[in-house]
Residue frames as a rotation matrix with the C-alpha (Angstrom) as fourth column:
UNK 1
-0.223 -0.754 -0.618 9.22
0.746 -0.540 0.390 -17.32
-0.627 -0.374 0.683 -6.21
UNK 2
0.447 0.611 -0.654 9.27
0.156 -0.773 -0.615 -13.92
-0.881 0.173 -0.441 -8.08
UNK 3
-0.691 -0.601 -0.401 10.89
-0.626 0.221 0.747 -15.62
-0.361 0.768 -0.530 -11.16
UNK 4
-0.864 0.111 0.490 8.35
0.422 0.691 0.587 -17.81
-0.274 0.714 -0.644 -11.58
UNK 5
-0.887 0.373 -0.273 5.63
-0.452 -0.579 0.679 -16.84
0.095 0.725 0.682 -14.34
UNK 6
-0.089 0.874 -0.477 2.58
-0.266 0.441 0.857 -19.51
0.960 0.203 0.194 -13.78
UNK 7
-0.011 0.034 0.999 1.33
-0.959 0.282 -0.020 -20.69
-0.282 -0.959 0.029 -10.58
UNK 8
0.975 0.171 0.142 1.95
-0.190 0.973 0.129 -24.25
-0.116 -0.152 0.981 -11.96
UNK 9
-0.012 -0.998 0.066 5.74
-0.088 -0.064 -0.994 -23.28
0.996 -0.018 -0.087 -11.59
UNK 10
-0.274 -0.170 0.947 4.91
-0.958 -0.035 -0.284 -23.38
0.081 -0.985 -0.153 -7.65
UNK 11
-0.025 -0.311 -0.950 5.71
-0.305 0.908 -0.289 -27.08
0.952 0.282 -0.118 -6.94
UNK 12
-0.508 -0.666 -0.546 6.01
0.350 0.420 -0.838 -26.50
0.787 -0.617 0.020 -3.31
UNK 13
0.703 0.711 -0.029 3.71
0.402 -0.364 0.840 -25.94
0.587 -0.602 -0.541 -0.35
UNK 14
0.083 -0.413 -0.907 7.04
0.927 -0.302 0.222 -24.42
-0.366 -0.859 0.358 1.66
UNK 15
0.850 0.488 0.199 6.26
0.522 -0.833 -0.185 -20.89
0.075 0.261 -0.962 1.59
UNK 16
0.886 -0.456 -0.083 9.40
-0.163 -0.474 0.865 -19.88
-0.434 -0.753 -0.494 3.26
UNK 17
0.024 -0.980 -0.200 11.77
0.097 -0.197 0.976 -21.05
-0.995 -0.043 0.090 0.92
UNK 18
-0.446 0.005 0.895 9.99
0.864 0.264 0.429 -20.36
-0.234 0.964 -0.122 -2.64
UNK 19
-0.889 0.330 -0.318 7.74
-0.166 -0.878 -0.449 -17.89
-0.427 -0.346 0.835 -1.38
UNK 20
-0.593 0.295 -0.749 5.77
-0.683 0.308 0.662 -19.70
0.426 0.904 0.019 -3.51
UNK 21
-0.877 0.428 0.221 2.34
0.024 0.498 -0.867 -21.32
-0.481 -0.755 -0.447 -1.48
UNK 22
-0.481 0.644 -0.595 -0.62
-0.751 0.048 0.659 -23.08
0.453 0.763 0.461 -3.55
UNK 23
-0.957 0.247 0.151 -3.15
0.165 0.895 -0.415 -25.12
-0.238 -0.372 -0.897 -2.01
UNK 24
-0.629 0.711 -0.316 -6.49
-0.503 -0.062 0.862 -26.40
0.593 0.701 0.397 -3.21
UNK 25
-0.567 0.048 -0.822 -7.31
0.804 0.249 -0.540 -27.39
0.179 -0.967 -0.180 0.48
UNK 26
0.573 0.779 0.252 -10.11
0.661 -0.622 0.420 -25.19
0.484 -0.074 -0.872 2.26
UNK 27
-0.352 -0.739 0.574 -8.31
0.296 -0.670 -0.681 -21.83
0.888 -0.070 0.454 3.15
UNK 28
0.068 0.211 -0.975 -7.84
0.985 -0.168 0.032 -20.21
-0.157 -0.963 -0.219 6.71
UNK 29
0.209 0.077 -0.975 -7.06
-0.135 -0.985 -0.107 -16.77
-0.969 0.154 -0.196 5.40
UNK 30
0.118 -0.288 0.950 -7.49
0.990 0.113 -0.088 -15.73
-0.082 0.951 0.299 2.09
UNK 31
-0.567 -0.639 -0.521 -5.96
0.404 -0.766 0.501 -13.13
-0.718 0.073 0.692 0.36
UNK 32
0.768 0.574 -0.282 -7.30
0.216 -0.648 -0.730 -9.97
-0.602 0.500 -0.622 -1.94
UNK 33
0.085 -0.763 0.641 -5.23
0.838 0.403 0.369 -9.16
-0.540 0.505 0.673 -5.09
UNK 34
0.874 0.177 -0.453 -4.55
-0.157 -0.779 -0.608 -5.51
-0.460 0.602 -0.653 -6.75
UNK 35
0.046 -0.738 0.673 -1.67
0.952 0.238 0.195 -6.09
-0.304 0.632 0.713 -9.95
UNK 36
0.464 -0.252 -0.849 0.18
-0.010 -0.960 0.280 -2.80
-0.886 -0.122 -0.448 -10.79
UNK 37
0.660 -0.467 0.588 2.00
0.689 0.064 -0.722 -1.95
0.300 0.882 0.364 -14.13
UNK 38
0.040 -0.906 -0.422 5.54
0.886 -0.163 0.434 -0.08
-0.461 -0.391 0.796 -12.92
UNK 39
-0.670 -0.629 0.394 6.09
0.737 -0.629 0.248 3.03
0.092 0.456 0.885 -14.11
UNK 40
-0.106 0.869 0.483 3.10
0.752 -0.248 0.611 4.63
0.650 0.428 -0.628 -13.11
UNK 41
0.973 0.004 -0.230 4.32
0.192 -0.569 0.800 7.19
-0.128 -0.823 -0.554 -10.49
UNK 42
0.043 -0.934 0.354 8.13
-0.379 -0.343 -0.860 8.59
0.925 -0.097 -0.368 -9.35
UNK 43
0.068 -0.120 -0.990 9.55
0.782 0.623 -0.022 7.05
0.620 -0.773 0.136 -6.56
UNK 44
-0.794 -0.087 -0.602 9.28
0.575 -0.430 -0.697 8.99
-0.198 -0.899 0.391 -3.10
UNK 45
-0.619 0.732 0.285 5.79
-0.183 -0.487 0.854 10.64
0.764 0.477 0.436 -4.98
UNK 46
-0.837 0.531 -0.134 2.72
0.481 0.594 -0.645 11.04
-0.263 -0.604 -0.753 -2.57
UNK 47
-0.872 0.423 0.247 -0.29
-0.144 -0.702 0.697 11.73
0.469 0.572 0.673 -2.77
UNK 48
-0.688 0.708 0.160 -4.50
-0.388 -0.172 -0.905 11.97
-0.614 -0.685 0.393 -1.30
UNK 49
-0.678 0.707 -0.200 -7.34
0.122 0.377 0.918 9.29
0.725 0.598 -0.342 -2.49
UNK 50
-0.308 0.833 -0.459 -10.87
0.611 0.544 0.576 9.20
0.729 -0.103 -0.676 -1.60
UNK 51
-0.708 -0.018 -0.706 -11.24
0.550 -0.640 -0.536 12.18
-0.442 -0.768 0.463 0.35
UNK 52
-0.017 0.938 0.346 -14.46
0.989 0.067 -0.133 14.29
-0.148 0.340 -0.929 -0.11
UNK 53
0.967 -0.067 -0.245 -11.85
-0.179 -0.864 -0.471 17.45
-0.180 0.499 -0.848 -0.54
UNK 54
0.783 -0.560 -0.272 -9.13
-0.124 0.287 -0.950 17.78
0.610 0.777 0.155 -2.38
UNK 55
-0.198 -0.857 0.476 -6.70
-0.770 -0.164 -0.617 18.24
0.606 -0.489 -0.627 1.34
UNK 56
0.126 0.310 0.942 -8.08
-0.962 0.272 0.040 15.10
-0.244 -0.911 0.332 2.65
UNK 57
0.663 0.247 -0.707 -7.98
-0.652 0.655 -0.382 11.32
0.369 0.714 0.595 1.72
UNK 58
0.958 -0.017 0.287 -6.04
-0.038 0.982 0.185 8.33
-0.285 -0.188 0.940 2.03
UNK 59
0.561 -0.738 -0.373 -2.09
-0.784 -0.619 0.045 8.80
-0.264 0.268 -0.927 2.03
UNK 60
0.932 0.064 0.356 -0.31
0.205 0.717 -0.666 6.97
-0.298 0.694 0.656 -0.60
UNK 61
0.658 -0.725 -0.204 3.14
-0.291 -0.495 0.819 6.70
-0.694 -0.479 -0.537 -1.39
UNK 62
0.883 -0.065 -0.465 5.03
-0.355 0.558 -0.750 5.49
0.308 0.827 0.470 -4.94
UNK 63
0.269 -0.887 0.376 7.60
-0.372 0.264 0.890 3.16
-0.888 -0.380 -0.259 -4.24
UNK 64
-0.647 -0.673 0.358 9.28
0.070 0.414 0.907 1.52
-0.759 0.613 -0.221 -7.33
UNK 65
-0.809 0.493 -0.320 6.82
-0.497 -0.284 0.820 3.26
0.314 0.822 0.475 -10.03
UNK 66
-0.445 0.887 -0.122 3.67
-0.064 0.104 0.993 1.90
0.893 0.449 0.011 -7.81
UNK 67
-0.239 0.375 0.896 1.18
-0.723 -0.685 0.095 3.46
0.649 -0.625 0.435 -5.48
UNK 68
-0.090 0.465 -0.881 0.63
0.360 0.840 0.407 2.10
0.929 -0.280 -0.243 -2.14
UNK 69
0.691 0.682 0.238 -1.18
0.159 -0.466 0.871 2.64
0.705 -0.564 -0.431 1.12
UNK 70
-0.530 -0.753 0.389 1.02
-0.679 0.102 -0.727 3.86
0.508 -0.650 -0.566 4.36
UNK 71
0.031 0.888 -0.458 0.12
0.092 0.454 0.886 1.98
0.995 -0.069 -0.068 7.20
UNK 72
0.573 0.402 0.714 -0.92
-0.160 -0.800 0.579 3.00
0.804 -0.446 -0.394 10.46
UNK 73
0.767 -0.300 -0.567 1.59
0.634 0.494 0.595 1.43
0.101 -0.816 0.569 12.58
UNK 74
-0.315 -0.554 -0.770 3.77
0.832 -0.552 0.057 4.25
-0.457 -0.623 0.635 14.10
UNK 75
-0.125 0.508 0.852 1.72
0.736 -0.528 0.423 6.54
0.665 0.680 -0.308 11.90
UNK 76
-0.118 -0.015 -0.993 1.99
0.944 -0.312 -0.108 9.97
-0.308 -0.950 0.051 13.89
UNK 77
0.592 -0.095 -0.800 1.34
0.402 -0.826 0.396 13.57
-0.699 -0.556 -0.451 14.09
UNK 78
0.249 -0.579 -0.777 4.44
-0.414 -0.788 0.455 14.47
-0.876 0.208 -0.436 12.88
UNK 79
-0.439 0.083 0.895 4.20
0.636 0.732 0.244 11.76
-0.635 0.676 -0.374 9.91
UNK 80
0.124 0.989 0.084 1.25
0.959 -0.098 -0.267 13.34
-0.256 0.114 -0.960 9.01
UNK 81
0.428 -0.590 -0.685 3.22
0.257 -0.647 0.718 16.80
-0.866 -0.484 -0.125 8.89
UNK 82
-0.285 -0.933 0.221 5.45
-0.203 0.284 0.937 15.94
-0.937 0.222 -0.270 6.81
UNK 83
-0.177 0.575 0.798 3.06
0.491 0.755 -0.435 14.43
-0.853 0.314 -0.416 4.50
UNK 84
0.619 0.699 0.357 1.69
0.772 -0.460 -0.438 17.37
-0.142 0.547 -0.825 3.88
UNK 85
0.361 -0.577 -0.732 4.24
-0.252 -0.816 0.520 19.41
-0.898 -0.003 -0.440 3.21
UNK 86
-0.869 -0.284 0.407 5.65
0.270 0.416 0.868 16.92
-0.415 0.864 -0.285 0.67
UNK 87
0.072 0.838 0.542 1.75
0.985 0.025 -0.170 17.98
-0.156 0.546 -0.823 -0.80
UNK 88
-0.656 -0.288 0.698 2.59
0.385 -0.923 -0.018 21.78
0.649 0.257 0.716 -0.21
UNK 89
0.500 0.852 0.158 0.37
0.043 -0.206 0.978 22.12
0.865 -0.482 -0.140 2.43
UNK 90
-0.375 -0.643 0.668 1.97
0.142 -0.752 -0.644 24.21
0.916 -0.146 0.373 5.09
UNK 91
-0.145 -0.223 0.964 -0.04
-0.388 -0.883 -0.262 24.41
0.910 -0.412 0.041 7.94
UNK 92
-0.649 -0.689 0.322 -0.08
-0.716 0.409 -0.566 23.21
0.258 -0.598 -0.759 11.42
UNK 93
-0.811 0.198 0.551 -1.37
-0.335 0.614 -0.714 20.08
-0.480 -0.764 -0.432 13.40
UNK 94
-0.645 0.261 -0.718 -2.93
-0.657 0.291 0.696 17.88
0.391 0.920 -0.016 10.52
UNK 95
0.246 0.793 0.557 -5.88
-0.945 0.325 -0.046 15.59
-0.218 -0.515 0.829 11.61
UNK 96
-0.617 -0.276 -0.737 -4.83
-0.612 0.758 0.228 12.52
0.495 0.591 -0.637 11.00
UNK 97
0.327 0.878 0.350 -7.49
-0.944 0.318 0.084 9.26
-0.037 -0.358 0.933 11.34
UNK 98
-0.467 -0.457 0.757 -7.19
-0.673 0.739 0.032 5.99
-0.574 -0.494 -0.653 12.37
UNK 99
-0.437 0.525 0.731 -9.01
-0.282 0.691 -0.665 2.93
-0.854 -0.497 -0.154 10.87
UNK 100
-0.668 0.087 0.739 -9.18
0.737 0.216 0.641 3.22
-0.104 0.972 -0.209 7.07
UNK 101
-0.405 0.380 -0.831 -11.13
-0.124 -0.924 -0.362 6.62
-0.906 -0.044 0.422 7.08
UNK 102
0.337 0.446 -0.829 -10.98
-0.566 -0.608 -0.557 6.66
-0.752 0.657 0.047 3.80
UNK 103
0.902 0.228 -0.366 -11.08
-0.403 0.745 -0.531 2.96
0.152 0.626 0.765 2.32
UNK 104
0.096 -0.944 0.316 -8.04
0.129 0.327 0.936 0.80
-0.987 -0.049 0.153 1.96
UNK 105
0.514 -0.357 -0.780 -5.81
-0.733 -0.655 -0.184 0.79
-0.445 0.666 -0.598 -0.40
């Protein structure tokens, strides 16, 4: 669970009621890990990575003091809009790309 401190506090293989899921069995999906330190943004903050100018890039969003990717699932137009405006960028009918353009996050 997100109380416990070691993964030898996870005792249990039922994800669903510890959240807590350790096995030392050959994996069907594994998982990638990025660890964040809180405080490292303002909540409702956005911002553009990995873009090859400074109005392009990978839109990113701080939720509880840490950055994280949007993802593309109803991702629209007028999303995209919006975005930019929250960036100060003003004008119309943003390009927006599908498919990790510009890396994951």
């Amino acid at each position: 669970s997100s109380s416990d401190t070691d993964l030898s506090e996870c005792t249990t293989h039922n994800e669903v009621s510890t959240g807590c899921y350790v096995s030392t069995s050959v994996c069907s999906t594994e998982y990638g890990l990025r660890c964040y330190t809180p405080g490292n943004c303002s909540d409702g903050e956005v911002r553009l990575l990995d873009g090859d100018i400074v109005q392009e890039g990978r839109p990113e969003i701080c939720i509880d003091g840490v950055w994280g990717s949007i993802c593309q699932t109803s991702w629209n137009a007028i999303d995209g809009y919006v975005f930019c405006n929250m960036l100060g960028y003003d004008g119309p009918n943003p390009i927006i790309y599908y498919g990790s353009e510009f890396g994951v996050g």
